[in-house]
N, C-alpha and C positions, 0 to 999 in steps of 0.2 A: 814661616811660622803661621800656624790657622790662628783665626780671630776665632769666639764665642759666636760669629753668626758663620762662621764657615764650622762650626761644631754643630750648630742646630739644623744646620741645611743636610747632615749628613744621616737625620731622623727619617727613612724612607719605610718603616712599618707601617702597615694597614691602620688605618683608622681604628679606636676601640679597644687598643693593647693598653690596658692599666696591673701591668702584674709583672713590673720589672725587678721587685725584689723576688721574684721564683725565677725567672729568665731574663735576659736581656739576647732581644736575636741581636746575630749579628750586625755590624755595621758596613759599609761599601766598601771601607779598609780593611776590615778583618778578612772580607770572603775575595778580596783582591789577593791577599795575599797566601791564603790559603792556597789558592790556586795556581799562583805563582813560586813558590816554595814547593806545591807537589809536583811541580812540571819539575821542578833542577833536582828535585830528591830521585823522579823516574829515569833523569839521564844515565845515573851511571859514572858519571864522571867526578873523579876526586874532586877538582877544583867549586865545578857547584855545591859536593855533599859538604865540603867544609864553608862554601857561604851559608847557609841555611844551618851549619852547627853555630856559625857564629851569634845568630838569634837566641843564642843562650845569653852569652855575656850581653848582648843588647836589651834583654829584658831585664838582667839585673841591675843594669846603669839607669834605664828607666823608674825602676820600683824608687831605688838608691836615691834618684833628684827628686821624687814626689815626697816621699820619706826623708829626704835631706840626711842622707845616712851614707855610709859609705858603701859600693859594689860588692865586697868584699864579704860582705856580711848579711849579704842578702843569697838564698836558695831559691830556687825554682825548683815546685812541687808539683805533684799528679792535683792535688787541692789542699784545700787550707785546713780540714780532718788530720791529712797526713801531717802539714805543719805543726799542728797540735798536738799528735802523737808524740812527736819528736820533746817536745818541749813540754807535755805532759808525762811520757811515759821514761823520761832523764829526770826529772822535777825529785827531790827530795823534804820530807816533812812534809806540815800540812799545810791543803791547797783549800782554799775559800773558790765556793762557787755558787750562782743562783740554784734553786732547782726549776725554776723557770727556764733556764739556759738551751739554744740550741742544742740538738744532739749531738754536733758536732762538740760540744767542751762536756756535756753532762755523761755521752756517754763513754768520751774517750777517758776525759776523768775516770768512771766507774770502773773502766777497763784497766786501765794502770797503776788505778790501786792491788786491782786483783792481780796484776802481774806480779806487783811489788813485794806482796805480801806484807803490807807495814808498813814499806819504807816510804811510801804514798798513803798520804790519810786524808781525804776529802773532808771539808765541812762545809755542809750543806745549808746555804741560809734563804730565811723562804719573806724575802721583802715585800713591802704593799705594792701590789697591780706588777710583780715581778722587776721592779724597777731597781737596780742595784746602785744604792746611792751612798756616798759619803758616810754617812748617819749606820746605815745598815751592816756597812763592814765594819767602820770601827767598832759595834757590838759586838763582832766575833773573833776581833782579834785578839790573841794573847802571845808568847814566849815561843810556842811550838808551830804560829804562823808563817809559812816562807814564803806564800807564792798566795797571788786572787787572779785568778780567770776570769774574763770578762767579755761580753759581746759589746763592742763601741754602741751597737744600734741595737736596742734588741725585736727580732724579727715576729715578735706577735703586735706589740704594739707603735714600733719605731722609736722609743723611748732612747736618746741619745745619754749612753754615761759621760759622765764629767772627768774624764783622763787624770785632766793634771790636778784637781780637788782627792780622787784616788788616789795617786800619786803622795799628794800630802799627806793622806790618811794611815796609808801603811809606809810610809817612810822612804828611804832610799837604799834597805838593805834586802830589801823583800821584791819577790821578781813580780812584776805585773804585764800579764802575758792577756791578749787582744787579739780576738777574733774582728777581724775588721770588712768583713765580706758586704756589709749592709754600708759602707761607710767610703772606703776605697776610692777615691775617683769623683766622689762628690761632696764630702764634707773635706773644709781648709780646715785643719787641725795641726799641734805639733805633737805628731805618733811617736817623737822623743823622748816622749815621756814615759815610754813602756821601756819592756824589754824583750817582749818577744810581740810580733805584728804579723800575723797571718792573714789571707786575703785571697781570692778566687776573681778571674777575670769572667765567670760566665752570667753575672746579673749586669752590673753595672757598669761596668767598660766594653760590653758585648763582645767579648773575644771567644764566648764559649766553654765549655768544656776542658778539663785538662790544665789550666789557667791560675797553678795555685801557687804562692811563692810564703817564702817565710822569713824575716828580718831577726837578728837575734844581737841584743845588746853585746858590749863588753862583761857586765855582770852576767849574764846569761850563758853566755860563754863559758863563763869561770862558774856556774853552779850545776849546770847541766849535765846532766850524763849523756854521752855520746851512747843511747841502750839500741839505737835502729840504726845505726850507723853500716852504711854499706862498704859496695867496692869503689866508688867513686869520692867517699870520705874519710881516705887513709891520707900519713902521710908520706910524701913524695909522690912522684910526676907517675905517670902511665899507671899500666896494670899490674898488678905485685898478683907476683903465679911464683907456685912453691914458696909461700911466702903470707904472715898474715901479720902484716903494718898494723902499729896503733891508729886510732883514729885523730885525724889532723883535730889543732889547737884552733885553726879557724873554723868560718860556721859551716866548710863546708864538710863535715864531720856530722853535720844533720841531713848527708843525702842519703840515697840507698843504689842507686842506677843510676844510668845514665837517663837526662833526660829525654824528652818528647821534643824534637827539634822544631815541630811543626805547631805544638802546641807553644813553644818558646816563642816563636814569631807573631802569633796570636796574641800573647801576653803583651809582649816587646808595642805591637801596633797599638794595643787596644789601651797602653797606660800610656803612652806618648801622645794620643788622641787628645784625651784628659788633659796630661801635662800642660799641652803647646797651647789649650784653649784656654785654660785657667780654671784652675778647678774653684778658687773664691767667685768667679764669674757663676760656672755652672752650679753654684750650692744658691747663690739668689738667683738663679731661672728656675730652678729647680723647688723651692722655697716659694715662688710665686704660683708653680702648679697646685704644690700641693697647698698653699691657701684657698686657693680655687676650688677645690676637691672640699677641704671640710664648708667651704663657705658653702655648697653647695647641700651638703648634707646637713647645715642649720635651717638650710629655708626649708628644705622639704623632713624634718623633725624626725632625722634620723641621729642615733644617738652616738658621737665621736669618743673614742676611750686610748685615741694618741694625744701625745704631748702639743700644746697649742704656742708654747713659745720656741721660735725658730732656732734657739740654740741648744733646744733640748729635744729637736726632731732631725729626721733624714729625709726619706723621700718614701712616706710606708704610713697611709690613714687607716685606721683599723675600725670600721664601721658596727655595732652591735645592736644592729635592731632588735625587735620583739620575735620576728619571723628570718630567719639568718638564710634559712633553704630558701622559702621566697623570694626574700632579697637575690640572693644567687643564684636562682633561675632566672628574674627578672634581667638582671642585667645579662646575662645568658643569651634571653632571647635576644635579646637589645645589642647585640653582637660586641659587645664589654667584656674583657677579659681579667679578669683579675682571681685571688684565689679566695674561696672559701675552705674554713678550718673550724669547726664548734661552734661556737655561738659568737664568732667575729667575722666581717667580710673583711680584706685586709685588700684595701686599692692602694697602686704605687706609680706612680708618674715618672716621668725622667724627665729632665731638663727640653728637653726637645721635644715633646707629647703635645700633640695640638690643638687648638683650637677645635678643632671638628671633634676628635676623641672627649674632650671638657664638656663641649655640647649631647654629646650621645651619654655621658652617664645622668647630664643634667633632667636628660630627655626620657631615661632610665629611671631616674627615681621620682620624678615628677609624676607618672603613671604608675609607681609603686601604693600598693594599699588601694588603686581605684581600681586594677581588672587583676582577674583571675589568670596566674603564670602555673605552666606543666611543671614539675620538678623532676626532671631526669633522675 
């Protein structure tokens, strides 16, 4: 089992990557194994094409002990949209969501009402600085409430929701479905407290692409419609030809295909990575960067618009100067990567982000406002 320094020794990106909530490259185990699984998938041979299918149920045994949930009820997805789909587009009555919301829940939401015609009713609540809190939903709840969509982290300003305070607010009969993409792998939480927990390995577990799984309660279960349900989410064993099975009572009635064998093992490496290191380890390394990062943007009088107490952030400083394009040319030049989006620069560290990279934005915004930067 890796230690927490056998997890940060495995940080070998260039200097200057501060944009791990848009990417996370991969890690020396992910691209080990990628390479290793497309050599036994090129043989040919049964006996490897079924080691490499087995990276299925290995990813969902992993998601399962990080989640403390059981295998069973965890899917492996193309990404955590698609998980959404599933669990939005089944979803009956009305669904509570920010309009601040990733597109991932705002616009699949919008989409599965229109499908529903009805039987999906969004309501849309538009809280201060998009921050969906305790206070803000129970304004919108009433009798015809079933379900709130939620991002654990939300990705403009890294503003972590309060799960289990949610949870209290709308009760235990109402589903509370969790986009957890910003969250996954670096915040110690109990995601038990949801009912449906979607997640993508390609920011924060560096696994990439493809990397998307979905967890779906006992009540989730029992409220959702199986409406995308494929050939792989029927019941009974193999392929049913001449034949069109219900969809299975378990979750795996939320797949559509078969999966992505190769993106399975990506999953499988890149959440056991997390696991074996301790992810309450990595949320205080992680937690230490990103004080680093705003401490830095107080000295040099740039204006922070994230969350400043560590149980109500992730790994995601959302910077708002006077000059945003500036700003992001600067650090541009300054070979800093992170992303700009309207009138916020949005820096994201990972646990592992070094010293040299905390020195070059320091060094970055130190020289901001004194010289003239090109704006690409």
């Amino acid at each position: 089992m890796s230690t927490i320094h056998d997890y940060l020794a495995t940080f070998d990106v260039e200097p200057g990557y501060l944009n791990w909530a848009a990417f996370g490259p991969l890690s020396p185990s992910v691209r080990e194994e990628v390479f290793a699984d497309a050599d036994l998938l090129g043989s040919g041979r049964p006996a490897s094409l079924a080691l490499v299918a087995e990276r299925v149920t290995q990813a969902r045994e992993v998601v399962a002990d990080i989640l403390q949930a059981d295998a069973e009820d965890v899917t492996v997805q193309p990404s955590s949209t698609q998980g959404l789909a599933q669990a939005l587009y089944g979803a009956r009555g009305t669904v509570i969501a920010s309009t601040a919301e990733f597109p991932s829940v705002s616009l699949t939401l919008d989409r599965a009402a229109a499908f529903s015609q009805g039987t999906v009713v969004p309501r849309w609540i538009d809280p201060a600085d998009g921050r969906v809190t305790p206070d803000a939903v129970a304004k919108a709840l009433d009798d015809d409430v079933t379900a709130l969509a939620v991002s654990h982290v939300d990705f403009r300003t890294g503003y972590r929701a309060d799960l289990a305070a949610l949870r209290e607010v709308i009760g235990p009969d109402r589903l509370l479905i969790v986009d957890a993409v910003q969250s996954f792998g670096i915040v110690d939480t109990d995601f038990r407290v949801a009912d449906v927990v979607v997640g993508h390995g390609y920011k924060w577990l560096r696994a990439a692409r493809g990397t998307g799984f979905a967890w779906f309660s006992d009540l989730a279960r029992e409220r959702l419609a199986r409406v995308l349900s494929g050939i792989t989410g029927t019941e009974g064993e193999g392929l049913a030809v001449d034949e069109r099975p219900a969809p299975a009572a378990s979750a795996r009635a939320f797949t559509t295909s078969g999966p992505d064998t190769l993106a399975a093992g990506r999953l499988a490496v890149g959440a056991r990575t997390v696991r074996d290191a301790g992810i309450a380890a990595i949320e205080e390394h992680l937690a230490g960067r990103v004080d680093a990062v705003i401490e830095i943007a107080d000295r040099h009088g740039i204006t922070v618009v994230s969350p400043r107490e560590r149980e109500r952030r992730a790994g995601i400083v959302a910077l708002a100067p006077e000059e945003p394009a500036r700003l992001a040319a600067a650090l541009a030049n300054a070979g800093v990567v992170v992303t700009a989006r309207g009138s916020a620069v949005r820096v994201a560290p990972h646990a592992g982000t070094d010293d040299e990279t905390i020195r070059m934005l320091d060094d970055a915004l130190a020289g901001f406002g004194n010289e003239t930067f090109t704006i690409a």
